[in-house]
C-alpha positions as CSV (number, residue, x, y, z in Angstrom):
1,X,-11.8,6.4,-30.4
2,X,-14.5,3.8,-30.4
3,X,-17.0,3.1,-27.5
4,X,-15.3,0.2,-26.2
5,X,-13.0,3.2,-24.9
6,X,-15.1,4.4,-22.6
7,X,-14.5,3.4,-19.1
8,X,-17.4,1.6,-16.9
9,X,-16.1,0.6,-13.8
10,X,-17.7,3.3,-11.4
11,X,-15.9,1.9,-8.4
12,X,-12.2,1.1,-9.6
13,X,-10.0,0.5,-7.1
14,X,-7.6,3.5,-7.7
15,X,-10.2,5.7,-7.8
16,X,-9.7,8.3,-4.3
17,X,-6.4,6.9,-3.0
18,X,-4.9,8.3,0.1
19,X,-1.9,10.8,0.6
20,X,1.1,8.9,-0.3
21,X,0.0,5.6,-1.4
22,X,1.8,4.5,-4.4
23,X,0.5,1.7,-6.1
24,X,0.8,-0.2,-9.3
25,X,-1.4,-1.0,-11.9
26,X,-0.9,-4.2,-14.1
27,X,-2.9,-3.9,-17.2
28,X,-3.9,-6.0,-20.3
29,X,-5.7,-3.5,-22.7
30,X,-6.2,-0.3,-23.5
31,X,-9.6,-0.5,-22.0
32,X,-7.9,-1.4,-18.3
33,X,-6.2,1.8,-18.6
34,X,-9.1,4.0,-19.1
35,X,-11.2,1.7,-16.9
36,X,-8.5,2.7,-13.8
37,X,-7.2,6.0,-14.3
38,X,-10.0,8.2,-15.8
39,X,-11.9,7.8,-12.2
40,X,-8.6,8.0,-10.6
41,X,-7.7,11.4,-11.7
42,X,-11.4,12.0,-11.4
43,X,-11.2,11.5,-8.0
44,X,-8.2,13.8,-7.9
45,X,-9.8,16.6,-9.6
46,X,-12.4,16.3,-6.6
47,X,-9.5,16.5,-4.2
48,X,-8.6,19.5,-5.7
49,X,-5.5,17.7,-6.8
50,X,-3.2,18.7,-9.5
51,X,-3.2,15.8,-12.0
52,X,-0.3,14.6,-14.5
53,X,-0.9,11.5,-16.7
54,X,2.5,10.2,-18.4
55,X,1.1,8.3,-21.4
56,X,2.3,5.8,-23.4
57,X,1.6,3.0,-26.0
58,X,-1.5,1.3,-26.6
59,X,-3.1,5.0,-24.9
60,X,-0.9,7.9,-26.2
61,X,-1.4,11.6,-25.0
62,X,-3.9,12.5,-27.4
63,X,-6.5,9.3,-26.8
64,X,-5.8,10.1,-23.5
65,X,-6.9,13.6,-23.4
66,X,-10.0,12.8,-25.7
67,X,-11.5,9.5,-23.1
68,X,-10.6,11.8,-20.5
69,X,-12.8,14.7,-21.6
70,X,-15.8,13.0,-21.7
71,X,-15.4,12.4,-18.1
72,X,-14.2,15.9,-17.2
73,X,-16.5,18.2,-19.3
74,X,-14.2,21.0,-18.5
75,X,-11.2,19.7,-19.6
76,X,-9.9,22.1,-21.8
77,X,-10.0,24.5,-19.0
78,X,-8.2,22.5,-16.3
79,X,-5.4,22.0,-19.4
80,X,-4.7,25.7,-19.4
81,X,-4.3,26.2,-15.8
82,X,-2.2,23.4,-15.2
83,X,-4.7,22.0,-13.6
84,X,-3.9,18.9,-15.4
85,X,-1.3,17.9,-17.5
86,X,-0.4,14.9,-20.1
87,X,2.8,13.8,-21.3
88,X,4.6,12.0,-23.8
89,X,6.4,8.5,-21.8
90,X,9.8,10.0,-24.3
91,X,8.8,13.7,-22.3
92,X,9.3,12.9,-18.8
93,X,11.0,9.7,-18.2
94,X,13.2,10.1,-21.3
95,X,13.7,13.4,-21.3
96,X,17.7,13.8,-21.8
97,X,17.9,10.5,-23.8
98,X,17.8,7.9,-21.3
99,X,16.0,6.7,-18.3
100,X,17.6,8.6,-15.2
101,X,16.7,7.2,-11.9
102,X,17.7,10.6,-9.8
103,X,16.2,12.9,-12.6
104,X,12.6,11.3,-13.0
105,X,12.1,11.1,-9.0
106,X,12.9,14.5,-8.5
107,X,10.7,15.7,-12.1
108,X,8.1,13.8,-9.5
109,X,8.5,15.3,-6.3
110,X,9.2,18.7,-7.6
111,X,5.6,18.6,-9.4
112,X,4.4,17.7,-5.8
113,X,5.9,20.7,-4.3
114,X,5.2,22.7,-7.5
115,X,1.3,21.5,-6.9
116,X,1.4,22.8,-3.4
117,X,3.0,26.1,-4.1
118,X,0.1,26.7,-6.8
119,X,-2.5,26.0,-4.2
120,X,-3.7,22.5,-4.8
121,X,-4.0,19.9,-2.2
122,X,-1.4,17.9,-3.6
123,X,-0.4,16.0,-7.1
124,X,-1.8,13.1,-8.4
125,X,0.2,11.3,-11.1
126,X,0.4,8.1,-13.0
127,X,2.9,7.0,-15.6
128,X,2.7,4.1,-18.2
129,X,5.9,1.9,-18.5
130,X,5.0,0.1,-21.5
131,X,8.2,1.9,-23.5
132,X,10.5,0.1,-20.3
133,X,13.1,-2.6,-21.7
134,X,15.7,-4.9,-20.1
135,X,18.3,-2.3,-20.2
136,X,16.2,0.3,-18.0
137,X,14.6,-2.2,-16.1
138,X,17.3,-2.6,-12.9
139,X,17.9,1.5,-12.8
140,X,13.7,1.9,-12.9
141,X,12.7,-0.5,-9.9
142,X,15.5,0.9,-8.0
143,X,13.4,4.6,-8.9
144,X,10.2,2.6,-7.8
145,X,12.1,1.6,-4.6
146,X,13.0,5.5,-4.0
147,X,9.6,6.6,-4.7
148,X,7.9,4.4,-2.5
149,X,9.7,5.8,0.6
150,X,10.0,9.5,-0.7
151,X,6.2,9.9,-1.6
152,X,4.9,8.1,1.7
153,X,4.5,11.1,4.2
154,X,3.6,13.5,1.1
155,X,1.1,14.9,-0.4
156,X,1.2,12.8,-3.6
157,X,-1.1,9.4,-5.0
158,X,1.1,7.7,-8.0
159,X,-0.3,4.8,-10.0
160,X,2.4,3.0,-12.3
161,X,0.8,1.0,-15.1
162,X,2.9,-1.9,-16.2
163,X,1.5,-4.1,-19.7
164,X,1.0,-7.7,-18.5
165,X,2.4,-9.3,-21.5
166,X,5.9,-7.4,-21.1
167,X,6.2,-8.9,-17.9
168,X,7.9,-12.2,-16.5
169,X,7.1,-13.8,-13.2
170,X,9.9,-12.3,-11.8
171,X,9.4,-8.6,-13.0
172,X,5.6,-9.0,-11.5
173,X,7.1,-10.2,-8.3
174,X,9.4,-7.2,-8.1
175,X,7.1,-4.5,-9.6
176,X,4.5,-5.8,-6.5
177,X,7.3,-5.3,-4.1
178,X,8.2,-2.2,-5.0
179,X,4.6,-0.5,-4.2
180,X,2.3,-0.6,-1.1
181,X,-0.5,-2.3,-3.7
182,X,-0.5,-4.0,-7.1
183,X,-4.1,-4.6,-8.8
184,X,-5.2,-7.0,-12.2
185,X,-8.0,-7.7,-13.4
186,X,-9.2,-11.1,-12.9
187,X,-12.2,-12.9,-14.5
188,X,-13.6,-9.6,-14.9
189,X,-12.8,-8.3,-11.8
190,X,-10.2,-6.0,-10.5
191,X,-8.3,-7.4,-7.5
192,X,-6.0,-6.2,-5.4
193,X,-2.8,-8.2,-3.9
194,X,-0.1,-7.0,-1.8
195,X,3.2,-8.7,-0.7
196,X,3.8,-6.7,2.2
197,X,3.6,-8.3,5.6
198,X,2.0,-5.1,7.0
199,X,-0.4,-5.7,4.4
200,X,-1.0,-8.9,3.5
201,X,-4.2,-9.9,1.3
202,X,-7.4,-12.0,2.8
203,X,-7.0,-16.1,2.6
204,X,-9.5,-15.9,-0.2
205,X,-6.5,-13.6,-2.2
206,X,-3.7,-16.1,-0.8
207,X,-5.8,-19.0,-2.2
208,X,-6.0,-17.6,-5.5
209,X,-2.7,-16.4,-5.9
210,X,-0.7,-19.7,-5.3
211,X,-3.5,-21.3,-6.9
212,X,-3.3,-19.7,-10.1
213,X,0.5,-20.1,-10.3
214,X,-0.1,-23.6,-10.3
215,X,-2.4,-23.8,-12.5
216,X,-0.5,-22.0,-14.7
217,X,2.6,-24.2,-14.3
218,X,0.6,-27.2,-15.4
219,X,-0.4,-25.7,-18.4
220,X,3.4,-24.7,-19.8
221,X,4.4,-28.3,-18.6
222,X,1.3,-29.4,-21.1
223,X,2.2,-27.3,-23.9
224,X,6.1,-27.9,-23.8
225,X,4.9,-31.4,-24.5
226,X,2.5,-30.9,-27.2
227,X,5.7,-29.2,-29.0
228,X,8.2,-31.9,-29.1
229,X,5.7,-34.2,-30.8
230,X,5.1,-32.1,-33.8
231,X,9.1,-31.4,-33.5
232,X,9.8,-35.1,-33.7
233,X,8.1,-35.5,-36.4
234,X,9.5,-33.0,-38.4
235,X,13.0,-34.6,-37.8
236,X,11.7,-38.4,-39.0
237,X,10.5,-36.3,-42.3
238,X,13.7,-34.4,-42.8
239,X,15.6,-37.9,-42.2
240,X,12.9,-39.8,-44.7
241,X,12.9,-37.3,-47.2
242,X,16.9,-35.7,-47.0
243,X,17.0,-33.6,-49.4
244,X,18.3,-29.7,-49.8
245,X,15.8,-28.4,-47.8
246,X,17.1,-31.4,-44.6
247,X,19.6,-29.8,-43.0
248,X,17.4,-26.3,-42.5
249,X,14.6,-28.3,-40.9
250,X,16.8,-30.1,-38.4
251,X,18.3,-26.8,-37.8
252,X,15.3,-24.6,-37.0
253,X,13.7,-28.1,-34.8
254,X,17.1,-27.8,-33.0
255,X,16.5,-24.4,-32.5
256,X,13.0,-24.6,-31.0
257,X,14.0,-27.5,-29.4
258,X,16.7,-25.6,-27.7
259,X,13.1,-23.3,-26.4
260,X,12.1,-26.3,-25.3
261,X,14.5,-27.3,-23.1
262,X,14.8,-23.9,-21.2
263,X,11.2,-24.7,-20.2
264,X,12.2,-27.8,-19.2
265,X,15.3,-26.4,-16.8
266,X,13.1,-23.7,-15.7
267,X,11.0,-25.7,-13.1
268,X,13.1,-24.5,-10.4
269,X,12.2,-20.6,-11.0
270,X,8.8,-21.5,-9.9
271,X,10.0,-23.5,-7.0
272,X,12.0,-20.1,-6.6
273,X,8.3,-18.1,-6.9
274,X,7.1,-20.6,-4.5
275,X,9.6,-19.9,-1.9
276,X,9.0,-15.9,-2.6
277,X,5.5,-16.4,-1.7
278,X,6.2,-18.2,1.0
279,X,8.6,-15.8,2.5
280,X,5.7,-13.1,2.0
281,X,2.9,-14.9,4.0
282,X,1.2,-15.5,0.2
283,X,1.2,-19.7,0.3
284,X,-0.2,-20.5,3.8
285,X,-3.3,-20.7,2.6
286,X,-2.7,-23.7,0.2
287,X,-0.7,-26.6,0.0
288,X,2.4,-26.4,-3.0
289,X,2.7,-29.3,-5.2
290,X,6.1,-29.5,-7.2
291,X,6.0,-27.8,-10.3
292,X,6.2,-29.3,-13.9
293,X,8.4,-27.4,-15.8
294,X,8.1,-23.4,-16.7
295,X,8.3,-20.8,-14.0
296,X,5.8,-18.5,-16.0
297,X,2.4,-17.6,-15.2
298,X,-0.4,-18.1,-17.9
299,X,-0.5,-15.0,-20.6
300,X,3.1,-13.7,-19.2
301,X,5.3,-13.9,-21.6
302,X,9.1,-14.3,-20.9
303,X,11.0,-11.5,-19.4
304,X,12.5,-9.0,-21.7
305,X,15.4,-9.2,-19.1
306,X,16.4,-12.0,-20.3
307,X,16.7,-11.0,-24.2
């Protein structure tokens, strides 16, 4: 563990959440995780809480225990009461082989009760997602869906950390839907945004949020462009030169050309993103100018849905 892993935010967002608030954490690094939920389970430890951190990659169970005792000098202790636990990702949402939506959001509310019955004031948890693929993906938002109203009137806080680079626009649009707050960090800062109407963030948020999506836009519209040049050329050489190697260049600039296009044809999922913001009281603040050609936001990648 190197210093960079220790956490320095003293006033993260997560840290101290209310009874039932279940909110989601989208994170880039390693460092965001440590930076959000040492001082959120610190803050639970204060509550007299009983804390469960389901870990996964880039922060398994054993980096996780070691940032956390630094923070928590008796760790060790805490560990044998109970007081808190850490699991493997494969431990507790994968438990019988699979992702189960009915198993893992009663493994959740049982540890609530379970909490309770031992004493404590209630359960906080958090769980990393970074093991979630396509195939899980519709069965686990409709667990997030279920959690969100279960967890409400309890006695439970629940952070859900989802890897920003495994994430579409879409899947960041539903993830935020499915819980009463979603927080990033942005220029160095954590925000939070919400897309409920009960809830909806300041103008300031509103401004940045559309305004960063089209930003973003512009910038796939830019790049798609800068490809096809280099791909052109590479099909004039492969025509000037035609020898054995010809046909395997045209086929792999086909190929990426084929990339290409799907950027192209893909305007109209941000229009779609647009419309979602819209709908959610997110684009009032700003004026929408028809997007160029990808529906992606900067550093999201495309959605594993779709592979």
């Amino acid at each position: 563990m190197t210093d960079s892993d220790c956490f320095t935010d003293k006033t993260a967002v997560l840290s101290g959440p209310p009874w039932g608030t279940h909110a989601c954490l989208v994170y880039r690094s390693r460092h965001d995780l440590i930076d959000t939920l040492v001082p959120y389970f610190q803050s639970g430890l204060e509550q007299d809480a009983c804390c469960v951190w389901i870990t996964a990659d880039p922060l398994q169970a054993g980096a996780a225990k070691k940032v956390l005792a630094r923070s928590v000098k008796d760790l060790d202790r805490r560990l044998r009461r109970g007081e808190v636990q850490i699991f493997d990702a494969n431990e507790w949402y994968l438990r019988d082989g699979g992702f189960s939506c009915s198993a893992a959001l009663n493994r959740c509310i049982r540890k609530g009760l379970e909490a309770q019955e031992r004493g404590y004031e209630g359960l906080f948890i958090s769980g990393n997602v970074s093991w979630l693929t396509g195939m899980e993906w519709g069965a686990f938002m409709e667990y997030e869906a279920k959690v969100n109203r279960a967890i409400g009137s309890s006695r439970i806080a629940a952070v859900c950390a989802y890897p920003l680079d495994a994430c579409g626009t879409r899947e960041l649009l539903e993830i935020a839907s499915t819980h009463q707050l979603a927080v990033i960090r942005q220029d160095g800062e954590w925000r939070r945004i919400t897309l409920g109407e009960e809830n909806a963030p300041p103008d300031q948020e509103k401004r940045w949020a559309i305004g960063q999506i089209e930003a973003n836009i512009e910038q796939f519209a830019t790049l798609a462009d800068r490809i096809r040049h280099p791909l052109q050329v590479l099909m004039a050489l492969a025509d000037l030169i035609e020898n054995e190697h010809s046909d395997a260049i045209r086929q792999q600039a086909k190929e990426i050309n084929e990339v290409v296009r799907q950027l192209d044809s893909g305007w109209a999922g941000s229009r779609a993103v647009r419309e979602y913001l819209m709908n959610h009281d997110l684009a009032g603040a700003a004026p929408v100018t028809e997007p160029g050609t990808c529906p992606h936001l900067s550093g999201y990648p495309d959605s594993r849905r779709s592979s």
